[in-house]
C-alpha positions as CSV (number, residue, x, y, z in Angstrom):
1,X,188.3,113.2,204.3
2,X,186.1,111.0,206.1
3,X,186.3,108.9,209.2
4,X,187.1,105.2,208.9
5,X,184.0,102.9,209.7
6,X,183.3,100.9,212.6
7,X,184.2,97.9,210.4
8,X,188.1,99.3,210.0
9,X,187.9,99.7,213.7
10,X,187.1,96.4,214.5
11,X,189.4,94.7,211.9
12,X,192.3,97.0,213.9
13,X,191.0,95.4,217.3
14,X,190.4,92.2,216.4
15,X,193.8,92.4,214.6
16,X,195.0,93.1,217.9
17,X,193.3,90.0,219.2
18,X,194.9,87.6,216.9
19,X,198.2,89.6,217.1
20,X,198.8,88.9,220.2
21,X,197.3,85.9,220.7
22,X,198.6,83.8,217.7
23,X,202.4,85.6,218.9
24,X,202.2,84.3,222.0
25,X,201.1,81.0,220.8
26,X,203.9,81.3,218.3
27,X,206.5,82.4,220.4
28,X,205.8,79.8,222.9
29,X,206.5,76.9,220.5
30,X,209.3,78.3,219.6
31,X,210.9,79.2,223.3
32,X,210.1,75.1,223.8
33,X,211.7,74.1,220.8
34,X,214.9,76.8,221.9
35,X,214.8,75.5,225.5
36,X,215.1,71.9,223.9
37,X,218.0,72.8,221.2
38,X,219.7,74.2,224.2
39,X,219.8,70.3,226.0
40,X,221.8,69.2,222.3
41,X,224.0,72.3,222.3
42,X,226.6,74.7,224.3
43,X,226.2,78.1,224.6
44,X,228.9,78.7,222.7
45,X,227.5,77.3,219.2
46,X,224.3,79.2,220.3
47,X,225.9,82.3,220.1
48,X,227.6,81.6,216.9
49,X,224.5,80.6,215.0
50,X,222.9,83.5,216.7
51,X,225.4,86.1,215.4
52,X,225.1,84.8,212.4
53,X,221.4,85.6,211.6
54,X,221.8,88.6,213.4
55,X,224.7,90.0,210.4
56,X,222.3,88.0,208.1
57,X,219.3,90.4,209.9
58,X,221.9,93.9,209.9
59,X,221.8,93.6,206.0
60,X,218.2,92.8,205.7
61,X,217.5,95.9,207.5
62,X,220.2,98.3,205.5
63,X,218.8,97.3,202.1
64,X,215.0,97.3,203.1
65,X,215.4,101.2,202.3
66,X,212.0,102.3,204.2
67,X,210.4,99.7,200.9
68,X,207.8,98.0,202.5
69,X,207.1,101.3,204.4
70,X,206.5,103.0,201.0
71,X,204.4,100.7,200.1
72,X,201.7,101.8,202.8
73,X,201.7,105.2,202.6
74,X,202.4,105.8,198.7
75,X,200.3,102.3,197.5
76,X,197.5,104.7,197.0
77,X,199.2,106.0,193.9
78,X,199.0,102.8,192.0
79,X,200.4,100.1,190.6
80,X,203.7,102.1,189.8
81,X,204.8,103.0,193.6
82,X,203.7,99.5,194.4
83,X,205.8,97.7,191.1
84,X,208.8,100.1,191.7
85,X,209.1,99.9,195.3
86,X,209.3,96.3,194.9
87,X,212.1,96.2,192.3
88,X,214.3,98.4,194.5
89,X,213.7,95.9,197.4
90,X,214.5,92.8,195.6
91,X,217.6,94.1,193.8
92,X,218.8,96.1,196.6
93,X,218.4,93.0,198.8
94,X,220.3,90.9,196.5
95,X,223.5,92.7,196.2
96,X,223.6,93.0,200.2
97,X,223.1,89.5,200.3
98,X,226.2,88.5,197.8
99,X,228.4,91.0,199.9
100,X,227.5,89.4,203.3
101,X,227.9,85.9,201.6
102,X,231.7,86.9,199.8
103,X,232.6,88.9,203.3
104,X,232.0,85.7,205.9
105,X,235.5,84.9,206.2
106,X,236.9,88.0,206.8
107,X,233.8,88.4,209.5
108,X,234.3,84.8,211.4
109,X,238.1,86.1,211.6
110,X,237.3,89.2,213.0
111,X,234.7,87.7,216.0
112,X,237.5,85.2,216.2
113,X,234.9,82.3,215.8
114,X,235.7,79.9,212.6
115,X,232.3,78.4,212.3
116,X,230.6,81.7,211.4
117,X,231.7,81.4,208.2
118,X,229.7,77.7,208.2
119,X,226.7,79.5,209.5
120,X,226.4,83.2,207.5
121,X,225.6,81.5,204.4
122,X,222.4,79.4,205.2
123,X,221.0,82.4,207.3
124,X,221.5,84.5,204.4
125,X,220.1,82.4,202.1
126,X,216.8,82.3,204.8
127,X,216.6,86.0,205.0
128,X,216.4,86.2,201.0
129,X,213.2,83.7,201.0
130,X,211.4,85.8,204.0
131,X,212.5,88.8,201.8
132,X,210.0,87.4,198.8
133,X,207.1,87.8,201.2
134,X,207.8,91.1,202.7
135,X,206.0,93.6,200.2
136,X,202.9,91.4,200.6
137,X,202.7,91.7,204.3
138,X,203.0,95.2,204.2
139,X,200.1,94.9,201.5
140,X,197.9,92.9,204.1
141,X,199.3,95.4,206.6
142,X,197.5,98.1,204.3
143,X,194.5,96.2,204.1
144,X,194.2,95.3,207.5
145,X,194.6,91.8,207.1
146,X,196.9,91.3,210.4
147,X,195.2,87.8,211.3
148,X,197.1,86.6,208.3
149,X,200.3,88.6,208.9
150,X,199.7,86.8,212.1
151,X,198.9,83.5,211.4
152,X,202.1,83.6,209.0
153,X,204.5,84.5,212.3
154,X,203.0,82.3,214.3
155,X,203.6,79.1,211.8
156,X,206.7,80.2,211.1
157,X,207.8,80.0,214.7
158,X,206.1,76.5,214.7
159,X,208.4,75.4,212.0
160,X,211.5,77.1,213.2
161,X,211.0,75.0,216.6
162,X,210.0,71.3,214.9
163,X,212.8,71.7,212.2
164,X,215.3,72.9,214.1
165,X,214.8,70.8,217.2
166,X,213.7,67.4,214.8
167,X,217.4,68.2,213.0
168,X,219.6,68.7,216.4
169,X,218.2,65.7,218.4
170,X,218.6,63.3,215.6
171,X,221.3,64.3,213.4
172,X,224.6,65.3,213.9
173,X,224.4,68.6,212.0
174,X,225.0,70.7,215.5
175,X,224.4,74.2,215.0
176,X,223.2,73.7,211.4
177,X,220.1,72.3,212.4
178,X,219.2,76.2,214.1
179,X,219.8,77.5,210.2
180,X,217.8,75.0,208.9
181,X,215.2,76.0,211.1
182,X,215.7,79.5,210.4
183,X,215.3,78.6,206.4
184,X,212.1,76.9,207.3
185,X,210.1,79.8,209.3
186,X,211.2,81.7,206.5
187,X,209.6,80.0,203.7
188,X,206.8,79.4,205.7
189,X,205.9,83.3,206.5
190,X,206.9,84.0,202.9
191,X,204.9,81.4,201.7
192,X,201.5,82.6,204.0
193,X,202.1,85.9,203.2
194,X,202.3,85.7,199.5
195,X,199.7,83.8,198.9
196,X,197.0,86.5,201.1
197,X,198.2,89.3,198.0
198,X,199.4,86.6,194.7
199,X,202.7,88.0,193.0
200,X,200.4,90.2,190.1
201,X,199.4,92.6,192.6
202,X,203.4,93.4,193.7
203,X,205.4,92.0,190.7
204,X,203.2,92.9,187.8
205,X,205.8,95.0,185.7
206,X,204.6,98.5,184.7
207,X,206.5,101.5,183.4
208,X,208.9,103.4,186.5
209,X,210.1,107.0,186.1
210,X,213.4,107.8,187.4
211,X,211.3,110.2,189.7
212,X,210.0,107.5,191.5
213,X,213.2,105.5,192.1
214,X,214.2,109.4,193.6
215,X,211.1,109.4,195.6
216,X,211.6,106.2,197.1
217,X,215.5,107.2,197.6
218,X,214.7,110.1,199.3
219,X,211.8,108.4,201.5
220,X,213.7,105.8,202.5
221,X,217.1,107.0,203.5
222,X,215.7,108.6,207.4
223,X,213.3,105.2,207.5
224,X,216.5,102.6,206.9
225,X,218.6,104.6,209.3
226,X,215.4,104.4,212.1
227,X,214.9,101.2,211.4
228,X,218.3,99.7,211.6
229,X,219.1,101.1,214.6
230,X,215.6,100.4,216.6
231,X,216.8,96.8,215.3
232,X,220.3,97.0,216.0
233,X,220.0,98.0,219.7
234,X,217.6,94.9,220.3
235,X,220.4,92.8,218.7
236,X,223.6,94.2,218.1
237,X,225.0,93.4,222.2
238,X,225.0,90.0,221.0
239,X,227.6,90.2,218.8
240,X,229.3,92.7,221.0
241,X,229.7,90.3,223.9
242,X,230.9,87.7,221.4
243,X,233.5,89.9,220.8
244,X,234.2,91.6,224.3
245,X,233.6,87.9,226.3
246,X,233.7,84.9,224.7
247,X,230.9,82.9,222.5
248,X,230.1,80.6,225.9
249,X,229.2,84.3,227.8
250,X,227.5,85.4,224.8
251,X,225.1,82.2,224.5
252,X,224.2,82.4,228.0
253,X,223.5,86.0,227.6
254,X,221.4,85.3,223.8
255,X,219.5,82.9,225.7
256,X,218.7,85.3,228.6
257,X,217.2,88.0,226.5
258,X,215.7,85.7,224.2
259,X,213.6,84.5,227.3
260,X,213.3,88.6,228.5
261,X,211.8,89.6,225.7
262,X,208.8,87.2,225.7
263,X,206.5,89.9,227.8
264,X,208.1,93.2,226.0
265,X,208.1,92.1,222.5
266,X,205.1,89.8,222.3
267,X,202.2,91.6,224.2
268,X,204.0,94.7,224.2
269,X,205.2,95.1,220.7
270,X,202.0,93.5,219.4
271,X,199.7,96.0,220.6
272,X,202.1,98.9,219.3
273,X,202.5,97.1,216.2
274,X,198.7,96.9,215.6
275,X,198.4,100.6,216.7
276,X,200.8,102.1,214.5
277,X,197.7,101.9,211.9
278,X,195.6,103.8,214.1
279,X,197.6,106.2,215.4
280,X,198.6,107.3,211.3
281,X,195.4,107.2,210.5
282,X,194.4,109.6,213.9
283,X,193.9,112.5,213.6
284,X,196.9,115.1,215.2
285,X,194.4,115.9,218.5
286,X,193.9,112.4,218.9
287,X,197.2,111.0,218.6
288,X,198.9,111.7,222.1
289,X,195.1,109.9,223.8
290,X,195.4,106.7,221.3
291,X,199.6,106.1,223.1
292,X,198.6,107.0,226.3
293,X,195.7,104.5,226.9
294,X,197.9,101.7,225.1
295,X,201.1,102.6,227.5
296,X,198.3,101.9,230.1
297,X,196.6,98.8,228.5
298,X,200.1,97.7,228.3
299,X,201.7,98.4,231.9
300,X,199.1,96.3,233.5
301,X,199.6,93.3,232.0
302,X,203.0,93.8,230.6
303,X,204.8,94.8,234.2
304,X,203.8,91.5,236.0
305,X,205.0,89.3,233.3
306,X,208.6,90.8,233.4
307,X,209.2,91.1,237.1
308,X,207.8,87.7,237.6
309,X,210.2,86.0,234.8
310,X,212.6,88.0,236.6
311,X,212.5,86.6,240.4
312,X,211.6,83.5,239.1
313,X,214.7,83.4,236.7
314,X,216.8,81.0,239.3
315,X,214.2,78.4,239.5
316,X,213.3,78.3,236.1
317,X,216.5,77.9,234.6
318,X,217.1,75.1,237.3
319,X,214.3,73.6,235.6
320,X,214.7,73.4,232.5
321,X,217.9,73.9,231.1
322,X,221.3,72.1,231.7
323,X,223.8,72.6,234.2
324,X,225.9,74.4,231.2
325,X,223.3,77.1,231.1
326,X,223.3,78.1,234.8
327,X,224.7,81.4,233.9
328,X,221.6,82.4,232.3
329,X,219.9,82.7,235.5
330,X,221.6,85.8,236.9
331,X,221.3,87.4,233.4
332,X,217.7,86.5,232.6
333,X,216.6,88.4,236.2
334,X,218.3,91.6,235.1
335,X,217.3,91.2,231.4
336,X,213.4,90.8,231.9
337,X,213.3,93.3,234.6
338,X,214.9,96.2,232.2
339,X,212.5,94.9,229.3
340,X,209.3,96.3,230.3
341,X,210.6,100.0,229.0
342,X,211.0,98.9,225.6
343,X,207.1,98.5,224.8
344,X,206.9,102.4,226.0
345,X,209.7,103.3,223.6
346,X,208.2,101.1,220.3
347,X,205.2,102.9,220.8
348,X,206.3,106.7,221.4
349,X,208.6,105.9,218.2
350,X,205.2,104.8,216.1
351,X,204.1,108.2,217.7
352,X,206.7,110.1,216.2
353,X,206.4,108.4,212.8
354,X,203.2,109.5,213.0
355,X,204.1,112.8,212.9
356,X,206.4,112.6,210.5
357,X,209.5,113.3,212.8
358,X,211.6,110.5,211.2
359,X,214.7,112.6,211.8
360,X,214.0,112.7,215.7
361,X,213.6,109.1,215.9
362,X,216.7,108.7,213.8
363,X,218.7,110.5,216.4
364,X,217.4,109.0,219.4
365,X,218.2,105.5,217.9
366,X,221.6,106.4,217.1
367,X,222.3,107.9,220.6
368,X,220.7,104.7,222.1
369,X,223.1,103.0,220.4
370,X,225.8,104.6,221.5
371,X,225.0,104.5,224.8
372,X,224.1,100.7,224.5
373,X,227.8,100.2,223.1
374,X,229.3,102.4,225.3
375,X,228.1,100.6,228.3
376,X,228.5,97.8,227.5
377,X,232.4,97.9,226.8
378,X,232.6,100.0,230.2
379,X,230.6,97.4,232.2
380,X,232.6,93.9,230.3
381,X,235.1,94.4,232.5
382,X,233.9,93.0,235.4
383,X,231.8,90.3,233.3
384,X,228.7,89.3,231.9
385,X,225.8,90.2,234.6
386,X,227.6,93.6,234.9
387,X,227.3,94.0,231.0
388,X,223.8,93.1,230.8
389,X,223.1,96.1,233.0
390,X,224.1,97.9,229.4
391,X,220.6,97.4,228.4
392,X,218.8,99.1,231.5
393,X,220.9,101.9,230.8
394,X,220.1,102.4,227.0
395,X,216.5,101.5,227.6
396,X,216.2,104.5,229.8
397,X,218.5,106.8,227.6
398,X,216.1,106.0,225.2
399,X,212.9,106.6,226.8
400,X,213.5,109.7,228.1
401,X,214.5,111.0,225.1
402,X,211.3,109.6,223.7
403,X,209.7,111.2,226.1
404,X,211.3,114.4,225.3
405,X,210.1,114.7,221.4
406,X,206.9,113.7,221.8
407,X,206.3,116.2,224.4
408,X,207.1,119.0,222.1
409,X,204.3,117.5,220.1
410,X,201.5,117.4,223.1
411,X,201.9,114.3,224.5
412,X,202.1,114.3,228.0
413,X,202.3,110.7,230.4
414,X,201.4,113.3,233.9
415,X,198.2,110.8,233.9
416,X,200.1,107.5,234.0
417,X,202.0,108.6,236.7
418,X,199.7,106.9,239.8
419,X,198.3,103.5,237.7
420,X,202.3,102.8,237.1
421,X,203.1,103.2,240.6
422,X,200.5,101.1,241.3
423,X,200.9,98.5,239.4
424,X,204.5,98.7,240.5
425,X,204.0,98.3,243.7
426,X,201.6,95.3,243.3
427,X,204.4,93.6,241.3
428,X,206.6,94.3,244.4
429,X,204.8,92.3,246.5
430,X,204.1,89.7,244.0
431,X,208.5,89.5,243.9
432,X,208.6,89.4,247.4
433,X,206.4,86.9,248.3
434,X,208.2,84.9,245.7
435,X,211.8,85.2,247.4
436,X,210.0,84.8,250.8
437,X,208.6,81.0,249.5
438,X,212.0,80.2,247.5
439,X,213.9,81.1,251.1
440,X,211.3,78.7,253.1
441,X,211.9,76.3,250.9
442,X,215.5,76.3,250.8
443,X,215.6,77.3,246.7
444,X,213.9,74.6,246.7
445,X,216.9,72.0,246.3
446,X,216.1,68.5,244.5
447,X,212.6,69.8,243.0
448,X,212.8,73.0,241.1
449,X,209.8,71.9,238.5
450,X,207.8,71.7,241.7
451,X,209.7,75.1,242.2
452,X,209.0,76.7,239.5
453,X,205.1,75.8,239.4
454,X,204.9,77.0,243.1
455,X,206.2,80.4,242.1
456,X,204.3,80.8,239.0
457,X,201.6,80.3,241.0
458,X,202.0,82.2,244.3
459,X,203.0,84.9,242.1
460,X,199.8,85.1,239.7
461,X,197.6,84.8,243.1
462,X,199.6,87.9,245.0
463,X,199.6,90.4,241.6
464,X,195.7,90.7,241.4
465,X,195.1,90.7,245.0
466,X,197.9,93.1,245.4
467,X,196.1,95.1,243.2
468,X,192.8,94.8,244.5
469,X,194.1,96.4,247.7
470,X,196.1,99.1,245.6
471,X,193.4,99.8,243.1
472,X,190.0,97.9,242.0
473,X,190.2,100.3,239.0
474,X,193.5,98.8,237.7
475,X,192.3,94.8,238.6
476,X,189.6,96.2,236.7
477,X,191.7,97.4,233.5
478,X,193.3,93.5,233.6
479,X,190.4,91.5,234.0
480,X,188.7,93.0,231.0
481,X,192.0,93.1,228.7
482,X,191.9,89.5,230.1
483,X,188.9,88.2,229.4
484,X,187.6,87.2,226.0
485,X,190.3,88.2,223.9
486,X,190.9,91.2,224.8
487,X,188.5,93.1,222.2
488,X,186.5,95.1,224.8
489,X,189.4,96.9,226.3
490,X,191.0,97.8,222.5
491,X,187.5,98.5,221.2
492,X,187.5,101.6,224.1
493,X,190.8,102.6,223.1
494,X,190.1,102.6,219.1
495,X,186.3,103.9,219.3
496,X,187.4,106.4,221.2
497,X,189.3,108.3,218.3
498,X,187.0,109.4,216.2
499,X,188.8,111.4,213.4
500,X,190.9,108.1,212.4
501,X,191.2,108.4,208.5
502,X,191.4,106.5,205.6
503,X,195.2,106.8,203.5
């Protein structure tokens, strides 16, 4: 089979490029526009609207039955995988959908939180219109056309945040005007997305054998397992401490990993989203290379961001959320602290997709999710912060068992061993220089904006020189993923797999 072209390799970096820039754009709107909704609400509505999209997002995941993953590695076949995989999406979608809809009674009783039953509807009837647009992204996906997958995110984000916080400052529609939000990102993404493919090349009906309903049965079933569960241990606490400690506890603690996930999930989950391509296209020899430079790419800019959010947590929630909210302080510095293992995991899991060890990644999902559970009813007891320490816990559980797999497979991390302890170390000094100023300054009592810009910025002045001292190679390493867009550094990482393949 022959090599991809430099032109694929270029699309994937560039991809990367406007992956992580356009999420981060994104995501930032729509952190300002939750930061604002929480000045109009309590934490307690938060978490109810939050819980439910997140039973709206459990079913989403169940009846996506590996679909959209078909689509990418069986499209080749034609029009029939494409058409059939489809069908089985739609339809299987729509019946969860009606079940989730007739079941929110019995659900709000069981949380013990009437209004969910107010809520579940409208987020269901979001996740239906984002499910209309969900074959074509994985089309685009297959085509490499991730500036539109992330242009679509990004928009919809936008719209979430001016809906959502247009509808709670000037109405009275409380935590309605979060679902309405929710129903706007989703038709926007839906709309980007189909329009990048058109509906013939998805929905253009063609003759299915019941083979190929089997096929995509059988292919699916590990997929929707892995998948749900990856999902469900990002999201399933929140309903959990709902149910353990209260819906004014679980909004505070929503709001705090909403706000720890910003580094993890949007630099770090973009780059291992835009990998996954690559590293299924790699060849087996250079698989374990392609992780190990992006676990590095990552750490560097990745570590910083977390432990920063995290020492600056106090000041920042000072700043710029109400006195209701204080409690999300102590949670967001344990929250974003924990978070920078979960890029590591994403990407060790694309690794062992790769490879075709579905079943492995299936188990370790389901044992982090036990252990996440587990925890956190152990740690409830003696409250919220404690909980939150439930993540840490599964986060490493799942990591080393990450770690575990792929090493059976020839993937060793022995190399990343000294740039992580460097880059530790310079984030260590960037966190204590931090508390040293907030302690000078008496935490900074009457002025935390003032605070909070201080920080920011005694904190991004210590990390590179603290680097520079620790290692010009790794100041290196940031400065070019830094500069430009970021192409240079991906373009090393990508080029320097040669037996990438086309499907």
């Amino acid at each position: 089979m022959r090599g991809i072209g430099l032109t694929d390799k270029q699309k994937i970096v560039s991809a990367a490029a406007w992956s992580i820039g356009a999420g981060l754009l994104g995501r930032g709107v729509g952190l300002v526009g939750t930061l604002l909704i929480a000045r109009h609400l309590s934490p307690g509505i938060v978490a109810e609207v939050t819980v439910a999209t997140i039973i709206a997002l459990t079913g989403n995941w169940i009846s996506a039955w590996g679909c959209g993953q078909y689509v990418i590695v069986r499209g080749g076949e034609g029009r029939e995988a494409i058409f059939a995989a489809s069908v089985f999406y739609l339809v299987f979608g729509l019946m969860v959908i009606a079940g989730l809809w007739w079941m929110a009674p019995t659900l709000a009783a069981w949380f013990d939180t009437p209004r969910l039953a107010e809520y579940l509807p409208g987020a269901l009837i979001g996740i239906g219109i984002r499910r209309l647009g969900a074959i074509p992204d994985k089309l685009l996906a297959r085509e490499l056309r991730f500036a539109r997958i992330a242009l679509a995110t990004a928009l919809g984000d936008v719209a979430y945040a001016l809906v959502a916080v247009t509808l709670v400052s000037t109405t009275q529609l409380g935590g309605q005007a979060m679902i309405f939000g929710f129903i706007a990102q989703s038709c926007v993404i839906a709309a980007i997305t189909i329009a990048g493919t058109g509906w013939r090349s998805w929905l253009t009906p063609v003759i299915v054998s019941a083979a190929r309903f089997r096929d995509i049965f059988r292919f699916g079933a590990p997929i929707t397992g892995e998948i749900t569960l990856s999902e469900g241990a990002r999201y399933w606490d929140k309903p959990l401490v709902l149910r353990l400690l209260g819906a004014e506890n679980a909004g505070a603690y929503g709001m705090a990993f909403n706000l720890a996930q910003l580094p993890a999930i949007y630099v770090g989950g973009h780059i291992g989203t835009v990998m996954m391509p690559a590293i299924v296209r790699a060849q087996p020899t250079d698989r374990a290379p392609l992780i190990v430079r992006a676990l590095g790419l990552t750490a560097v800019v990745l570590f910083p961001m977390a432990f920063g959010l995290s020492v600056c947590a106090p000041t920042l929630v000072a700043a710029l959320l109400p006195p209701e909210w204080s409690q999300v302080a102590p949670l967001l510095s344990v929250l974003a602290a924990v978070s920078v293992l979960a890029p590591a995991s994403f990407m060790l899991a694309s690794f062992l997709g790769a490879l075709g060890e579905n079943g492995t990644a299936l188990r370790i999902e389901l044992l982090t999710v036990l252990v996440l559970v587990g925890a956190l009813v152990l740690l409830s007891r003696w409250g919220v912060v404690a909980a939150s320490f439930a993540v840490g816990i599964a986060l490493v559980a799942q990591l080393a068992l990450s770690i575990a797999a792929c090493r059976r497979h020839g993937l060793s991390l022995h190399g990343l061993g000294t740039p992580l302890l460097r880059v530790t170390a310079a984030c260590m000094v960037m966190v204590a220089g931090v508390l040293l100023l907030r302690a000078m300054m008496s935490d900074w009592q009457g002025a935390p904006v003032l605070g909070l810009v201080c920080e920011i910025a005694l904190g991004a002045a210590l990390y590179p020189a603290a680097l520079a001292f620790l290692g010009n190679d790794l100041l290196k390493d940031v400065l070019r993923l830094l500069s430009g867009t970021g192409k240079a550094e991906l373009q090393r990482t990508l080029v320097a797999s040669p037996g990438v393949q086309n499907d």
